[in-house]
C-alpha positions, -999 to 999 in steps of 0.1 A, spaced: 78 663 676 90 701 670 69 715 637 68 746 619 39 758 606 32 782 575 1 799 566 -2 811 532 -30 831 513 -28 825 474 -21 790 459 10 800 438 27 808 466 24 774 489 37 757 457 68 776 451 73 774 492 69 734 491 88 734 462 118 754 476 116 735 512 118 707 494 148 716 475 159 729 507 160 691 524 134 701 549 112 672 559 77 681 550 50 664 569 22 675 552 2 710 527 -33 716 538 -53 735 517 -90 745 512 -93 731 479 -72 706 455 -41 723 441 -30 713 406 3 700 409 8 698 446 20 666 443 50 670 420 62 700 443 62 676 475 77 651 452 48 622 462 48 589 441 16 584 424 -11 564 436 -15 528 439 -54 527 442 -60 527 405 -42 491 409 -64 483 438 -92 498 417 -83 472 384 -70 442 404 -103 439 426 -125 452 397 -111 419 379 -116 397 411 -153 409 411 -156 397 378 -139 367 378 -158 354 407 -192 368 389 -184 348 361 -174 314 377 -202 320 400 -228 318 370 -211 292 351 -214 268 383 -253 276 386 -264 271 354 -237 245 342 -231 227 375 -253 233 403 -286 242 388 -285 237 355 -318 238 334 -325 240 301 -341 268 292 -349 273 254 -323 250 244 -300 272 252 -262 256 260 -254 262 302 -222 278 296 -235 308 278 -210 330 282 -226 361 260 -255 361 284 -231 364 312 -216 400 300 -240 427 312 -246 416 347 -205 406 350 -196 443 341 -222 460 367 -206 435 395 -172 442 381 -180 482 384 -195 477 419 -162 454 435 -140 482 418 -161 515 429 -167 499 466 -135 479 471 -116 514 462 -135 536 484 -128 509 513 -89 513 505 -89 547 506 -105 550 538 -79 522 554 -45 541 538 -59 578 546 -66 569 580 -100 581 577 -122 563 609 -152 573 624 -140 577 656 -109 602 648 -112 634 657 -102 662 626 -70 686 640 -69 716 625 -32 731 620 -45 767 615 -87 776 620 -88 790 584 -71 764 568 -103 752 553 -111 782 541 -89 805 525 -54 798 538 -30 770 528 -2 757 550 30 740 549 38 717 580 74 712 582 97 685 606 120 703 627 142 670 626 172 679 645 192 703 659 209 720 627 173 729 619 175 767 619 146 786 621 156 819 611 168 804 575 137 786 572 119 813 579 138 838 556 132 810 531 93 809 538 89 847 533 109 848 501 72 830 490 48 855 511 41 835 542 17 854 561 22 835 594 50 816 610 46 796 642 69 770 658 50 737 677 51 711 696 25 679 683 20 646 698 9 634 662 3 651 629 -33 653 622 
């Protein structure tokens, strides 16, 4: 796969550039930058996140289970009467049902993220540019087909201060 590779040095100008490429109909692969850039997102035109779903469906799973777990020990299983207290006793449930809840949602949504990011032990990190994770930000574009002209997407790139240019050939985008 053909890429082309921008390096720039301030953060205002990588957003305008993935704005414009965007706006452009340039296929961008990916913007790496050293640190989180507010509103990064809305210039490569992502959808929002679905973890916060993963994060609230299995948090509820957790608790659910929790619950019916405890109900079927002291109700059903193992039930003993302690105090005279009824075996369903739900109130008594509550504290421990909300730490297990916040534990399936905090674990359970680290464990997605890892699967949909791709993040694995056994990958190796591929750095587009060596100073990417320090104080440059780059813009990976697709060079899709053949009416992909360099020149204009380079006269493009510098209308936002690129600082380096460089065409590639990768076998898979890191």
């Amino acid at each position: 796969m053909r890429t082309l590779v921008g390096v720039f040095e301030r953060e205002e100008d990588i957003l305008q550039a993935t704005d414009a490429a965007r706006r452009s109909g340039l296929t961008i692969l990916d913007v790496y930058t050293p640190y989180a850039v507010h509103g990064l997102d809305r210039a490569m035109a992502l959808q929002p996140s679905r973890l916060p779903w993963v994060c609230f469906l299995l948090g509820l799973f957790g608790a659910t289970a929790k619950v019916w777990f405890e109900y079927w020990t002291t109700a059903s299983s193992w039930a003993i009467d302690v105090g005279g207290k009824p075996w369903n006793s739900l109130p008594a449930f509550v504290p421990v049902t909300f730490e297990v809840m916040v534990l399936f949602a905090g674990v359970s949504t680290v464990i997605a993220f890892f699967l949909v990011a791709g993040l694995r032990p056994w990958r190796k990190a591929v750095l587009v540019h060596p100073r990417v994770t320090d104080d440059r930000f780059v813009l990976l574009l697709e060079q899709t087909d053949a009416a992909f002209d360099v020149t204009q997407v380079s006269r493009l790139l510098e209308r936002h201060h690129v600082v380096h240019i460089e065409e590639r050939e990768m076998q898979e985008v890191p």
